[in-house]
Biopython code that builds the backbone (N, CA, C, O; Angstrom):
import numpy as np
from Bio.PDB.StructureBuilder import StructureBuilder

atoms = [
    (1, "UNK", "N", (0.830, -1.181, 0.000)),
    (1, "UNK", "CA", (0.000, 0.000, 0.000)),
    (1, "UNK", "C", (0.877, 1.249, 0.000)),
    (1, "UNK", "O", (1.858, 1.261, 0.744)),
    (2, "UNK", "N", (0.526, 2.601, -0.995)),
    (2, "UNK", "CA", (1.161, 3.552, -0.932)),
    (2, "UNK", "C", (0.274, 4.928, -0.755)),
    (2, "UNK", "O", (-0.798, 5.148, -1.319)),
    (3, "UNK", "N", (0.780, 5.572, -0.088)),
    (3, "UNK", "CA", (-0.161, 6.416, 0.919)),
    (3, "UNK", "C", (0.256, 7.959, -0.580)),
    (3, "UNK", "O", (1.263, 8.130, -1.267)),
    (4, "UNK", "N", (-0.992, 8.696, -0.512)),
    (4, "UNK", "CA", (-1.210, 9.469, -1.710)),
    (4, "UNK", "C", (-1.541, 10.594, -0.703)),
    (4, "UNK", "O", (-2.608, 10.668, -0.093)),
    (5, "UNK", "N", (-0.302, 11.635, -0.572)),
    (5, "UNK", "CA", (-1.128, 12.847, -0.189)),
    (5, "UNK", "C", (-1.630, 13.551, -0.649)),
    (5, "UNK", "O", (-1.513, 13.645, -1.871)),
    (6, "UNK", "N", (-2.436, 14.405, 0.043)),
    (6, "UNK", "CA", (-3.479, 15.366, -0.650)),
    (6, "UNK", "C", (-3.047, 16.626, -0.608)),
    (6, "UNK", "O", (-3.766, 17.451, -0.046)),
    (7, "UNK", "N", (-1.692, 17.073, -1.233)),
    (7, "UNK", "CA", (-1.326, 18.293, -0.922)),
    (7, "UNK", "C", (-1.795, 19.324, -1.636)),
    (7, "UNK", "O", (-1.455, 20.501, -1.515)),
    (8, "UNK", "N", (-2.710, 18.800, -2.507)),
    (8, "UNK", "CA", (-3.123, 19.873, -3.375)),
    (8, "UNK", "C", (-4.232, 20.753, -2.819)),
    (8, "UNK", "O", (-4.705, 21.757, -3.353)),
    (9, "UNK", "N", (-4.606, 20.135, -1.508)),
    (9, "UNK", "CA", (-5.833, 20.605, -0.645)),
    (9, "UNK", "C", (-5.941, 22.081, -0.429)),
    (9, "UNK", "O", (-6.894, 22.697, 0.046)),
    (10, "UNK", "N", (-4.596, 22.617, -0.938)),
    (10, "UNK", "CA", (-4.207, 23.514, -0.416)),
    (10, "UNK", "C", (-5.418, 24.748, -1.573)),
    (10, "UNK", "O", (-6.040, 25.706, -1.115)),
    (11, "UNK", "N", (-5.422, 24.453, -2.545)),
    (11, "UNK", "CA", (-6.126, 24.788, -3.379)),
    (11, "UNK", "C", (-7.621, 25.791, -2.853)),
    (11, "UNK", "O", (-8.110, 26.847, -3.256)),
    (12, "UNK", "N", (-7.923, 24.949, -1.921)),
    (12, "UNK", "CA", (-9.347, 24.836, -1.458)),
    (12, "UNK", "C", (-8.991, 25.732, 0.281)),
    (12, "UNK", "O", (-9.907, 25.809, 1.100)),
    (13, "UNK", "N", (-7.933, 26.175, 0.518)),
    (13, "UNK", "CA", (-7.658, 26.192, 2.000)),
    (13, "UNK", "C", (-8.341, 28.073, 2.441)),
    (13, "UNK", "O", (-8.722, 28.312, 3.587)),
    (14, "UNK", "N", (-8.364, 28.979, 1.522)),
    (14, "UNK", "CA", (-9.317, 30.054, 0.955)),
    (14, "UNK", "C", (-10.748, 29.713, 1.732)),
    (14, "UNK", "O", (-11.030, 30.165, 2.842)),
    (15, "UNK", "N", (-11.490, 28.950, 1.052)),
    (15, "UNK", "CA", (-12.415, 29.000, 0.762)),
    (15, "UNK", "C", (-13.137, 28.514, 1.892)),
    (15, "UNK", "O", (-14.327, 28.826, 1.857)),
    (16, "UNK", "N", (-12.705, 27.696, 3.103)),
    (16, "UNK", "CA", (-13.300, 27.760, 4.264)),
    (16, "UNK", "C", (-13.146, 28.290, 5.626)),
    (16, "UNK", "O", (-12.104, 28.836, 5.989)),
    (17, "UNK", "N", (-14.225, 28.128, 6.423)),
    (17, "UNK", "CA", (-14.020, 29.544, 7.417)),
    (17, "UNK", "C", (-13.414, 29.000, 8.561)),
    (17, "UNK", "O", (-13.785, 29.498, 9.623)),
    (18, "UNK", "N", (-12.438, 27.958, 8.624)),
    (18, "UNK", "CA", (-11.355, 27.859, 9.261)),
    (18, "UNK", "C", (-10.223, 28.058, 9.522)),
    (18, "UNK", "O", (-9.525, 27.905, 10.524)),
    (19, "UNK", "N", (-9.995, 28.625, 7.969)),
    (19, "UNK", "CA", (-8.711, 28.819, 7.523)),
    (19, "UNK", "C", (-8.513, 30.264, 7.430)),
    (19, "UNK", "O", (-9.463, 30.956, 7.063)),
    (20, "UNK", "N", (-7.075, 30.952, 7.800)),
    (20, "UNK", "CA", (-6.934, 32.324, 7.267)),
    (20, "UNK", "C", (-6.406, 32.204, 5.939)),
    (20, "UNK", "O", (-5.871, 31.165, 5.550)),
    (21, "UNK", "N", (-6.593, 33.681, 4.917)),
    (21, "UNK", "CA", (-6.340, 33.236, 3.654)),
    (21, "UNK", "C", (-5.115, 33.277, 3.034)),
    (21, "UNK", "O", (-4.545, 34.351, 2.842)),
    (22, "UNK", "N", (-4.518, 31.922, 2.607)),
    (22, "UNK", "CA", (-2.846, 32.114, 2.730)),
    (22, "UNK", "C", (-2.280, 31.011, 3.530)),
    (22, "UNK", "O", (-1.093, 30.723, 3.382)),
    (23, "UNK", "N", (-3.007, 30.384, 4.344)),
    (23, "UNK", "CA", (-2.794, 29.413, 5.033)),
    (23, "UNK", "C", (-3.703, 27.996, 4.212)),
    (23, "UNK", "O", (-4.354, 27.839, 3.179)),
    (24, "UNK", "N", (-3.293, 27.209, 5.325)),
    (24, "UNK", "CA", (-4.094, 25.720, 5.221)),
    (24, "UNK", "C", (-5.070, 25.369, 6.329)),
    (24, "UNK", "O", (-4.809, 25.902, 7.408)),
    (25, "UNK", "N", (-6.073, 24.632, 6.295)),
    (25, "UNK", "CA", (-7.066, 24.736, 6.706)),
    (25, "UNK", "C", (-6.617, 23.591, 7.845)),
    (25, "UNK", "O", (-6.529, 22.451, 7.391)),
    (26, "UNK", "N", (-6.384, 23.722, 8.971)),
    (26, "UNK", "CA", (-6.058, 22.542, 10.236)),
    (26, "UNK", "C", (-7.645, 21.634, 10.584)),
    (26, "UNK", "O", (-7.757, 20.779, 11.463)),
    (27, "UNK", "N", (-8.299, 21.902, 10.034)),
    (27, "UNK", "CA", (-9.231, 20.955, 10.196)),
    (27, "UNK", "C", (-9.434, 19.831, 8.893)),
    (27, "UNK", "O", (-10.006, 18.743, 8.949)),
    (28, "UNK", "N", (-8.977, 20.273, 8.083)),
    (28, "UNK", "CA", (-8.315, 19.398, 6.731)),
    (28, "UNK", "C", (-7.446, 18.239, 7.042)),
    (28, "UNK", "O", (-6.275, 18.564, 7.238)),
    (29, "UNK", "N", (-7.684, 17.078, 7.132)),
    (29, "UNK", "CA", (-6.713, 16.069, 7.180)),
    (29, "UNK", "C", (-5.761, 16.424, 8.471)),
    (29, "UNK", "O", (-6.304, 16.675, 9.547)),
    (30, "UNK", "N", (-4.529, 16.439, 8.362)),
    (30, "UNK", "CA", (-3.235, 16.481, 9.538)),
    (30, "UNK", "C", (-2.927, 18.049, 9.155)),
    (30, "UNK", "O", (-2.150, 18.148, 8.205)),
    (31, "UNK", "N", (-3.283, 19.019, 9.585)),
    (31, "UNK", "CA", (-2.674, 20.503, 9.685)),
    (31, "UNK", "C", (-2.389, 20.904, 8.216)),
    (31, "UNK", "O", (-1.418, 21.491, 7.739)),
    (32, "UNK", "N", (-4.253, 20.097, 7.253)),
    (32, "UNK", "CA", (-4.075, 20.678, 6.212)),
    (32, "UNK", "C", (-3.822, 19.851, 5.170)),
    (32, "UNK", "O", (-4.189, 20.377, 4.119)),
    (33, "UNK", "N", (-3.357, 18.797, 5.025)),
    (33, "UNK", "CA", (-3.229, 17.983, 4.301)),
    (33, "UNK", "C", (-3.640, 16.524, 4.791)),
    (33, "UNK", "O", (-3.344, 15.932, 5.829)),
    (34, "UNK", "N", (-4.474, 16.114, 3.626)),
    (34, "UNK", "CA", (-4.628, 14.466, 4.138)),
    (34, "UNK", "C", (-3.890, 13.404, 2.976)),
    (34, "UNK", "O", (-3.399, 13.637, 1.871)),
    (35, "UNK", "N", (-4.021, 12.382, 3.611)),
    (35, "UNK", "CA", (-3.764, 11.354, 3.203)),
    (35, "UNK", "C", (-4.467, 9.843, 3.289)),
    (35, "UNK", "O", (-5.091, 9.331, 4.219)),
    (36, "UNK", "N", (-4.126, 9.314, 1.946)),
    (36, "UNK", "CA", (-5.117, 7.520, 2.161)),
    (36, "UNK", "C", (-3.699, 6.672, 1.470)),
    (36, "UNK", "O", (-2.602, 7.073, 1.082)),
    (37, "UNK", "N", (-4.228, 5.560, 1.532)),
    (37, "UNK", "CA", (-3.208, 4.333, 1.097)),
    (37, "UNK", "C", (-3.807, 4.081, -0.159)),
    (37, "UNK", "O", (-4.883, 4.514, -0.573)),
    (38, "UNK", "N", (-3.091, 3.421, -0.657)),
    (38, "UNK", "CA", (-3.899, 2.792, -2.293)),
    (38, "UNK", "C", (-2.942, 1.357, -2.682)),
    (38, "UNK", "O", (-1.966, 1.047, -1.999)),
    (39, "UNK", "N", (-3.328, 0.680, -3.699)),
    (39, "UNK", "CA", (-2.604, -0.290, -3.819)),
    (39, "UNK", "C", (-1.921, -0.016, -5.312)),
    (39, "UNK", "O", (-1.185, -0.835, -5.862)),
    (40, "UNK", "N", (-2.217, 1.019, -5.763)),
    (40, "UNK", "CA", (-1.872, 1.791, -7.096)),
    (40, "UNK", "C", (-0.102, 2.138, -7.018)),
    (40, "UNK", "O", (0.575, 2.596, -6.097)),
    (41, "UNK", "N", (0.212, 1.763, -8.199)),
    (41, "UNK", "CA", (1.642, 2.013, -8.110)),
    (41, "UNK", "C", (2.027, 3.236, -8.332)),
    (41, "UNK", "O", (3.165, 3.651, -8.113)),
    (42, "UNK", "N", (0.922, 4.013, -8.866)),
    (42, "UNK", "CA", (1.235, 6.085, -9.275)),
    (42, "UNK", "C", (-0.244, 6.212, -9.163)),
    (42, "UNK", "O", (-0.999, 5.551, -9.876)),
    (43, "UNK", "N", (-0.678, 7.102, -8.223)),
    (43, "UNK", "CA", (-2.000, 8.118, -8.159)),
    (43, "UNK", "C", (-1.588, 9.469, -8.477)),
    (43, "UNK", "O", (-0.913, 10.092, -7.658)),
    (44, "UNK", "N", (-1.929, 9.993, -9.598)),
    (44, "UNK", "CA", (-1.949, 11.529, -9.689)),
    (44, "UNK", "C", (-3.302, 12.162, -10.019)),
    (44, "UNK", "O", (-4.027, 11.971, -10.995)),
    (45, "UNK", "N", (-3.432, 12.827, -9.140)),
    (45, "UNK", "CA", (-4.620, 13.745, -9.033)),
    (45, "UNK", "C", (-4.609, 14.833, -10.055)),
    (45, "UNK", "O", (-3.489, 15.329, -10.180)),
    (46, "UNK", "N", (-5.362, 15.255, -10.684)),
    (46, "UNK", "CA", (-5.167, 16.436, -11.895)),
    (46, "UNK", "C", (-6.096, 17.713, -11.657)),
    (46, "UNK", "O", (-5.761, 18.873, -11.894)),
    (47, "UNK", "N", (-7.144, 17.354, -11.221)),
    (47, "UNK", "CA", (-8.312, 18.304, -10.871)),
    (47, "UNK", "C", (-8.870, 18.334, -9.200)),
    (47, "UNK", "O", (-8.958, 17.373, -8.436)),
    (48, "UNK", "N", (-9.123, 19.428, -9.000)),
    (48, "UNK", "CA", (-9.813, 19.558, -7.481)),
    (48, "UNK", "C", (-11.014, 20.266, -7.765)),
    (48, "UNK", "O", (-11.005, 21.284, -8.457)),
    (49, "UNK", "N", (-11.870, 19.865, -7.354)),
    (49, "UNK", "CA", (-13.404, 20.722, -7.311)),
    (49, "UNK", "C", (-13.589, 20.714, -5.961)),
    (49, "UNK", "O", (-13.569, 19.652, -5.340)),
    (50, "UNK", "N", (-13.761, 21.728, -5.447)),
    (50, "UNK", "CA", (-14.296, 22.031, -4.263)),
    (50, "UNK", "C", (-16.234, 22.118, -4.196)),
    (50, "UNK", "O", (-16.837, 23.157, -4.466)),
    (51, "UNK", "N", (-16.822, 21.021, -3.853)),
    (51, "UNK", "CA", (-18.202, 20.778, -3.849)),
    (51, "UNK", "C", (-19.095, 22.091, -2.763)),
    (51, "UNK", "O", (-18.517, 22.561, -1.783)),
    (52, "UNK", "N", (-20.400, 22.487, -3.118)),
    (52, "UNK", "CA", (-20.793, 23.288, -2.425)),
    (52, "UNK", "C", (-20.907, 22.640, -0.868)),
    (52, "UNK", "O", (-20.786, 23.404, 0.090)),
    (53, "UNK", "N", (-21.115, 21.388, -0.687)),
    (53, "UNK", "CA", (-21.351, 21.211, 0.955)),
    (53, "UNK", "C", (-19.597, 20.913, 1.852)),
    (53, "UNK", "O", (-19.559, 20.521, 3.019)),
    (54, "UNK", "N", (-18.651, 21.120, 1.242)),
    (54, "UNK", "CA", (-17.405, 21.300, 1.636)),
    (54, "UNK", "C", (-16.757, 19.982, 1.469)),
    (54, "UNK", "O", (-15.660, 19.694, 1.947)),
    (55, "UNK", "N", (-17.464, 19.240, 0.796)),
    (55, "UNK", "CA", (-16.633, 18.053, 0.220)),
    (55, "UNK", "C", (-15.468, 18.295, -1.236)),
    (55, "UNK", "O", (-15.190, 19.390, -1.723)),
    (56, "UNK", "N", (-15.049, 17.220, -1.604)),
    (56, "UNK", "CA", (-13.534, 17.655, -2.468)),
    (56, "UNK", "C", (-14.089, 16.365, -3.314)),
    (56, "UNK", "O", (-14.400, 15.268, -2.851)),
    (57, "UNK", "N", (-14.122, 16.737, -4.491)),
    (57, "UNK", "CA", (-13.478, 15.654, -5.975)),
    (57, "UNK", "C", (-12.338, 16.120, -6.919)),
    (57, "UNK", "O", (-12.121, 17.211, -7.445)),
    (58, "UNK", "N", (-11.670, 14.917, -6.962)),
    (58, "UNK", "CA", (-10.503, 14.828, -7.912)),
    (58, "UNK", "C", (-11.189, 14.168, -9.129)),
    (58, "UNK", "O", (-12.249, 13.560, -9.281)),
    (59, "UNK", "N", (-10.129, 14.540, -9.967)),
    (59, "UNK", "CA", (-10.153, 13.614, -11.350)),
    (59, "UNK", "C", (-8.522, 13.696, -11.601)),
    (59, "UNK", "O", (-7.926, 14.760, -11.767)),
    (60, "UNK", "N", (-7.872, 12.325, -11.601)),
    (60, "UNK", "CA", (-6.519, 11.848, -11.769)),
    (60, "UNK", "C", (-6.382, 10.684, -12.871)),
    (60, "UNK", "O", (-7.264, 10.339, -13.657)),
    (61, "UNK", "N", (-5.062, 10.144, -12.757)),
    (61, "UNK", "CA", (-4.674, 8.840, -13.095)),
    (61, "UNK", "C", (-4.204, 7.937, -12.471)),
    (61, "UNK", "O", (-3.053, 8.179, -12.106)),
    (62, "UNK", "N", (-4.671, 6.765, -12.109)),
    (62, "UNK", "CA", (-3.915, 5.386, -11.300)),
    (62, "UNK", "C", (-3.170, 4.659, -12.366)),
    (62, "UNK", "O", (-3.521, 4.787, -13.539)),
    (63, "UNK", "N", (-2.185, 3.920, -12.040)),
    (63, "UNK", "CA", (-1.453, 2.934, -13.193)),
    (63, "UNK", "C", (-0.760, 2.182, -12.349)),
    (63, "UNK", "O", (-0.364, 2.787, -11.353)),
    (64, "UNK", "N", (-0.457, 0.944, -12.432)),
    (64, "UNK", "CA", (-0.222, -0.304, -11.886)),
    (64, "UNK", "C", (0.703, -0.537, -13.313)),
    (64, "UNK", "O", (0.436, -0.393, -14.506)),
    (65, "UNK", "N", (1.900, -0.960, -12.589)),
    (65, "UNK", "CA", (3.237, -1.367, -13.720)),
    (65, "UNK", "C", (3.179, -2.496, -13.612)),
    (65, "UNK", "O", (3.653, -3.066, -14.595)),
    (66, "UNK", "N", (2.698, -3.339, -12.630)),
    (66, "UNK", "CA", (2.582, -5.103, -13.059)),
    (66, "UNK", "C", (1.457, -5.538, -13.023)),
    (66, "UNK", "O", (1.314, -6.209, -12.000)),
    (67, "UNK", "N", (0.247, -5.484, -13.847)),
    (67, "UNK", "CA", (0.471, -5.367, -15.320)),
    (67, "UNK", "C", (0.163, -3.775, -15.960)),
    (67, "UNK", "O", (-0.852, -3.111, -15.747)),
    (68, "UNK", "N", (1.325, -3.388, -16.785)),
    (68, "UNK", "CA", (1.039, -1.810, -16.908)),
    (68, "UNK", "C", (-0.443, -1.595, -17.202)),
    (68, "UNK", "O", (-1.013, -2.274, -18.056)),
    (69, "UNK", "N", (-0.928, -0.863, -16.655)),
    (69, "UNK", "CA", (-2.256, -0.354, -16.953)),
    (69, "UNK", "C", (-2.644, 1.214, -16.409)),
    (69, "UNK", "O", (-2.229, 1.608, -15.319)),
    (70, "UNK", "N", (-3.479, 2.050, -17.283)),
    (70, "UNK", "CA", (-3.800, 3.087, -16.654)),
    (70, "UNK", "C", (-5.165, 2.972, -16.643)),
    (70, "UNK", "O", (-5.907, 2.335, -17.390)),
    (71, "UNK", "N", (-5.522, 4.030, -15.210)),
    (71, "UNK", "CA", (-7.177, 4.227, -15.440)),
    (71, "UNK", "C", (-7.441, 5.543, -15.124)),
    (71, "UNK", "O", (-6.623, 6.394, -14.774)),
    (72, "UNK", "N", (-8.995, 5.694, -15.312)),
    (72, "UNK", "CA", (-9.355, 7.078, -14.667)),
    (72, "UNK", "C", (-9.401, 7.473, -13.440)),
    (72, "UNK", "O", (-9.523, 6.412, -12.828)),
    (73, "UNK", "N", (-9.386, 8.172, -12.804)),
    (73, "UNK", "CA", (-9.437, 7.957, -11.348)),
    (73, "UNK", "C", (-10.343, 8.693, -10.856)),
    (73, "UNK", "O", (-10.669, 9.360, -11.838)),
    (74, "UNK", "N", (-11.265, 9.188, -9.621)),
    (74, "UNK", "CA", (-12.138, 9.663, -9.500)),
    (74, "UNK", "C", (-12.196, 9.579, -8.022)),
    (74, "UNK", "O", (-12.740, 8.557, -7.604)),
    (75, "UNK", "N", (-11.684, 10.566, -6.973)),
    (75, "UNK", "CA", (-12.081, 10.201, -5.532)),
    (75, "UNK", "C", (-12.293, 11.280, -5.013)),
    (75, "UNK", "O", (-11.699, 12.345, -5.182)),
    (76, "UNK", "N", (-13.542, 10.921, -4.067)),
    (76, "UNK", "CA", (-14.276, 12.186, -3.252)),
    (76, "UNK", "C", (-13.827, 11.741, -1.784)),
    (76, "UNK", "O", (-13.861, 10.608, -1.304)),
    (77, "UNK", "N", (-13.240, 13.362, -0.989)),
    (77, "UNK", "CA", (-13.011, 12.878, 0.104)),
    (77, "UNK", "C", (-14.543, 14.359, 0.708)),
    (77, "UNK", "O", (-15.259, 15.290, 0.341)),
    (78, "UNK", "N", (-14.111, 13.456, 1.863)),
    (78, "UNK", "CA", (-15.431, 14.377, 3.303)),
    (78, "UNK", "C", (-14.804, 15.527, 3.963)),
    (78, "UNK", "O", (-13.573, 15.516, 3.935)),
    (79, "UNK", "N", (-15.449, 16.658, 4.634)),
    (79, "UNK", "CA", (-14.775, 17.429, 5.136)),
    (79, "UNK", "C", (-13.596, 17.586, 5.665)),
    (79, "UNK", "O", (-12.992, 18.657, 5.716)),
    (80, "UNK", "N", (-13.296, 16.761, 5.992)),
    (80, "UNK", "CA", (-12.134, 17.019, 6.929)),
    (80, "UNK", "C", (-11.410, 15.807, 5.973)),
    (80, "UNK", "O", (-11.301, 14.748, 6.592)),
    (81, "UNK", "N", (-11.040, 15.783, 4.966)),
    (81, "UNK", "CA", (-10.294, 15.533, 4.248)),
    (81, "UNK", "C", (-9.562, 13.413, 3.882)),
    (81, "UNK", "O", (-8.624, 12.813, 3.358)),
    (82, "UNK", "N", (-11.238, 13.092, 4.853)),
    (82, "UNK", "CA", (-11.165, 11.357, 4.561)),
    (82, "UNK", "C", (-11.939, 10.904, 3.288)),
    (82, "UNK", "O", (-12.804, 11.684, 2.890)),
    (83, "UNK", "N", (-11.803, 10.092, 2.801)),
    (83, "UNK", "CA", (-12.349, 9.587, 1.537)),
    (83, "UNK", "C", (-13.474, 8.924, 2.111)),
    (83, "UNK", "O", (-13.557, 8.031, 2.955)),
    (84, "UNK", "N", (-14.823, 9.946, 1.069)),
    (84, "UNK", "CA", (-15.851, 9.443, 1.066)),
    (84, "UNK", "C", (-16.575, 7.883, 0.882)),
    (84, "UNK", "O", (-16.755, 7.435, -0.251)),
    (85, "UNK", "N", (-16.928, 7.190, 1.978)),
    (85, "UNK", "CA", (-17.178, 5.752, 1.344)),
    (85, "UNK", "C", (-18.849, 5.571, 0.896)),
    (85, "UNK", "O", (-19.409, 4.492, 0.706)),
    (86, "UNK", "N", (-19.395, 6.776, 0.799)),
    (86, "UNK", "CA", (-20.353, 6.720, 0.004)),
    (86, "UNK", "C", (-20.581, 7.022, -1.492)),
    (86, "UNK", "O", (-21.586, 7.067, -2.202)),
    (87, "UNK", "N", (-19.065, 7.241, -1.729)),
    (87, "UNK", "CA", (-18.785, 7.313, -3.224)),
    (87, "UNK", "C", (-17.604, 6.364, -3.661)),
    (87, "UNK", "O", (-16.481, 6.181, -3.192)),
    (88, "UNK", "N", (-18.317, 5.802, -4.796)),
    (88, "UNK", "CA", (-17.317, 4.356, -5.670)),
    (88, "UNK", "C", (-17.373, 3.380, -4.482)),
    (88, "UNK", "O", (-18.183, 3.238, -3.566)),
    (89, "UNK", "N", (-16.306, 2.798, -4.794)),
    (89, "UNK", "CA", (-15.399, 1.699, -3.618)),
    (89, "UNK", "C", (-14.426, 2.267, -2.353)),
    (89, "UNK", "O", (-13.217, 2.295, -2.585)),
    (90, "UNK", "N", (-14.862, 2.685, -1.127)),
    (90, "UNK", "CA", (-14.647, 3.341, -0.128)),
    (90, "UNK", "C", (-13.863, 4.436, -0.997)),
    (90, "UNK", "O", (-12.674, 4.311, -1.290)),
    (91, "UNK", "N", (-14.518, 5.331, -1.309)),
    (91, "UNK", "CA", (-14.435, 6.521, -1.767)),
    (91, "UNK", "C", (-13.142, 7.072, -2.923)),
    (91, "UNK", "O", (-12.412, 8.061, -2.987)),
    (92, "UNK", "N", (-13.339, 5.875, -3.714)),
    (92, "UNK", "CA", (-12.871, 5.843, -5.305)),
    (92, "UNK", "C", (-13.402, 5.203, -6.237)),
    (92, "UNK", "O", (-13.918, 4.097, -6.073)),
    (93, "UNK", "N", (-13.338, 5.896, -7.489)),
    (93, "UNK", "CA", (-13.927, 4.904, -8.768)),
    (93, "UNK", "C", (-12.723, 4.986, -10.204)),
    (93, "UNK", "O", (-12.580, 5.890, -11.027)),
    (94, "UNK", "N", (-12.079, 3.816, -10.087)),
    (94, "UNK", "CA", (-11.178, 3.510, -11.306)),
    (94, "UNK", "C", (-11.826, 2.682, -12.431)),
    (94, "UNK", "O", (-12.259, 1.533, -12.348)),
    (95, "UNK", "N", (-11.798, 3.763, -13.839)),
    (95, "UNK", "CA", (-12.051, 3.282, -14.565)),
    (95, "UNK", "C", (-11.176, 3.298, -16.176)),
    (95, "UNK", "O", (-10.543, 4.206, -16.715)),
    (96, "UNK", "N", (-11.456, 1.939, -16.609)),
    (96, "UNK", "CA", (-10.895, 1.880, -18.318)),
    (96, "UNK", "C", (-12.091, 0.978, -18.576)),
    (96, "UNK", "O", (-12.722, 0.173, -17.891)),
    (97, "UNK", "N", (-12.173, 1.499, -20.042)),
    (97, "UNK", "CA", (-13.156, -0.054, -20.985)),
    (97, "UNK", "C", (-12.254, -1.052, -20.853)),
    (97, "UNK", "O", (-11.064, -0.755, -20.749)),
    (98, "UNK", "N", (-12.489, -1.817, -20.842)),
    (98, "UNK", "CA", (-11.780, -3.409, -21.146)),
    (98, "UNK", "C", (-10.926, -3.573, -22.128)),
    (98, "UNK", "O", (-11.426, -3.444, -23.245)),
    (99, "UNK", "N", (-9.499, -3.879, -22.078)),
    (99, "UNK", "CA", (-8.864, -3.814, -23.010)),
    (99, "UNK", "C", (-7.739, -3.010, -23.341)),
    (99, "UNK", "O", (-6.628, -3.245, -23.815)),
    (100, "UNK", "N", (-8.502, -1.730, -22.856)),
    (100, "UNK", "CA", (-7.928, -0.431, -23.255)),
    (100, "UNK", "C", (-7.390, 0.547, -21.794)),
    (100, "UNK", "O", (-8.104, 0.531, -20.792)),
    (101, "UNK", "N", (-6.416, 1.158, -21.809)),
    (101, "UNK", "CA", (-5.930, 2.273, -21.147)),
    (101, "UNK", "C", (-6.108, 3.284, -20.787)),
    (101, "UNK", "O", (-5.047, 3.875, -20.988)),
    (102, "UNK", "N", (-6.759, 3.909, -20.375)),
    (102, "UNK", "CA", (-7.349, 5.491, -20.061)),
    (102, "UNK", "C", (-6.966, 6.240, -19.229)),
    (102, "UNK", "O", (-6.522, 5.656, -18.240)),
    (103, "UNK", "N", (-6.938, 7.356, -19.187)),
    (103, "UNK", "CA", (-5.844, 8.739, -18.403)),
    (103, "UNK", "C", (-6.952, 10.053, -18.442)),
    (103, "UNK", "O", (-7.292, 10.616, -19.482)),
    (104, "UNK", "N", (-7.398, 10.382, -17.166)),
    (104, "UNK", "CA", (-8.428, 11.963, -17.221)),
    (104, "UNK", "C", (-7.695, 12.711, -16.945)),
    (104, "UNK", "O", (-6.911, 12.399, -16.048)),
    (105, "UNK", "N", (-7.617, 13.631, -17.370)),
    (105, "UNK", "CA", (-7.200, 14.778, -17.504)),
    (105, "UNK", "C", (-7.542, 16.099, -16.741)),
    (105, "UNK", "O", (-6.872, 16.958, -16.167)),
    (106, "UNK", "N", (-8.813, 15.901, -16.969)),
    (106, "UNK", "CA", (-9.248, 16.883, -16.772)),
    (106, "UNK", "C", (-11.143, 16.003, -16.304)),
    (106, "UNK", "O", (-11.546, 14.850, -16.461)),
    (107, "UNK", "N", (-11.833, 17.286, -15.707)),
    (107, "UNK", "CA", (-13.122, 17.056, -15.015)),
    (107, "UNK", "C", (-13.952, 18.303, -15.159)),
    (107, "UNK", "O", (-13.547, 19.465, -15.123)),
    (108, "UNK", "N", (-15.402, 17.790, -15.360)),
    (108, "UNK", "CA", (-16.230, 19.391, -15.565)),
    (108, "UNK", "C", (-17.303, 18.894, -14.449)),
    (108, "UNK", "O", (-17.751, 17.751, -14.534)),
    (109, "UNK", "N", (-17.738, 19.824, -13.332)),
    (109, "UNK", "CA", (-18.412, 19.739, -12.182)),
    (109, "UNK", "C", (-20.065, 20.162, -12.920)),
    (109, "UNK", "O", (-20.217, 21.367, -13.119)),
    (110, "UNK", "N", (-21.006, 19.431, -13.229)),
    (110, "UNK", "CA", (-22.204, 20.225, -13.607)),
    (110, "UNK", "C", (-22.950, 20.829, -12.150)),
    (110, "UNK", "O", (-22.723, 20.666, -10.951)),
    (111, "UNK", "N", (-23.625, 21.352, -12.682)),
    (111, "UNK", "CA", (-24.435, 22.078, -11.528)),
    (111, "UNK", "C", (-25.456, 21.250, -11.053)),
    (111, "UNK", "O", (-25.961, 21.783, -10.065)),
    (112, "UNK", "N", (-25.897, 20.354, -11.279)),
    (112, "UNK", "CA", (-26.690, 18.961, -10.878)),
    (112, "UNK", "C", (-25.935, 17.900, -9.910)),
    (112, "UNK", "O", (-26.284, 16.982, -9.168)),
    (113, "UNK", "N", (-24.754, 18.490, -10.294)),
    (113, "UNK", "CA", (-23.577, 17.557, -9.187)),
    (113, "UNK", "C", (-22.998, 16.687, -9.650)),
    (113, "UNK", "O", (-22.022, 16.113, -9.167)),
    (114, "UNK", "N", (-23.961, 16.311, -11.457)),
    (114, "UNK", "CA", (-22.984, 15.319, -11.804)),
    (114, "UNK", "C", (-21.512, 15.759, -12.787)),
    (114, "UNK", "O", (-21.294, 16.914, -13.153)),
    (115, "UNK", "N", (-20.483, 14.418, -13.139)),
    (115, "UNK", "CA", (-19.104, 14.950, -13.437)),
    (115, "UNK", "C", (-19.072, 14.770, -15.202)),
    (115, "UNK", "O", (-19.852, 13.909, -15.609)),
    (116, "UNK", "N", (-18.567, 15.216, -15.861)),
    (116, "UNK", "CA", (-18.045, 15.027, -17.217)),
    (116, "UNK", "C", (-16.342, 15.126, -17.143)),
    (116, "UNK", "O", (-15.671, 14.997, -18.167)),
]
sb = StructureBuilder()
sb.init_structure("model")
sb.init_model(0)
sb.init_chain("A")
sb.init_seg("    ")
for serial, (resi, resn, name, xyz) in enumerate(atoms, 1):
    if name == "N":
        sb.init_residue(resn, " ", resi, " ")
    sb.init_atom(name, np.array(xyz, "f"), 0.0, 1.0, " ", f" {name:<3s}", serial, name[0])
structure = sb.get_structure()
């Protein structure tokens, strides 16, 4: 297992009323940053959306070198910066079609809540 921090949290550390602006938010994960384990050999996160009820979605890439593979990645964490287990598989969803390799890039937040 390799532990994926969330330093990009920092992104989002503005925008709540814990935080002064310029700082990191200490109610965020460990003094601002969190972290989870994965069994993924590279997690990179590419996008942060900061959700209106103070939750966080990414859109990244996972890839596993034995057997190389990439996927999409997709994980929502909860306020305070734990991964949501009411979203995906304790609060991730990796995906490719069958066969094939896939890498997101990028993420569009609709206003319905759902993702493109």
């Amino acid at each position: 297992m390799k532990a994926l921090p969330l330093a990009f949290a920092w992104a989002a550390m503005a925008a709540t009323a814990s935080a002064q602006p310029g700082t990191l938010d200490p109610t965020f994960g460990s003094g601002g940053v969190a972290t989870f384990t994965t069994s993924y050999d590279l997690v990179n996160p590419l996008t942060l959306h900061a959700l209106s009820d103070g939750r966080f979605l990414s859109t990244g890439i996972i890839q596993n070198s034995q057997p190389s593979e990439y996927r999409v990645l997709l994980f929502r964490t909860d306020t305070n910066g734990q991964l949501d287990n009411g979203f995906g598989q304790q609060g991730l969803v990796a995906y490719a079609p069958q066969g094939y390799n896939a890498q997101g890039f990028s993420s569009l937040l609709r206003a319905d809540g759902s993702v493109i």
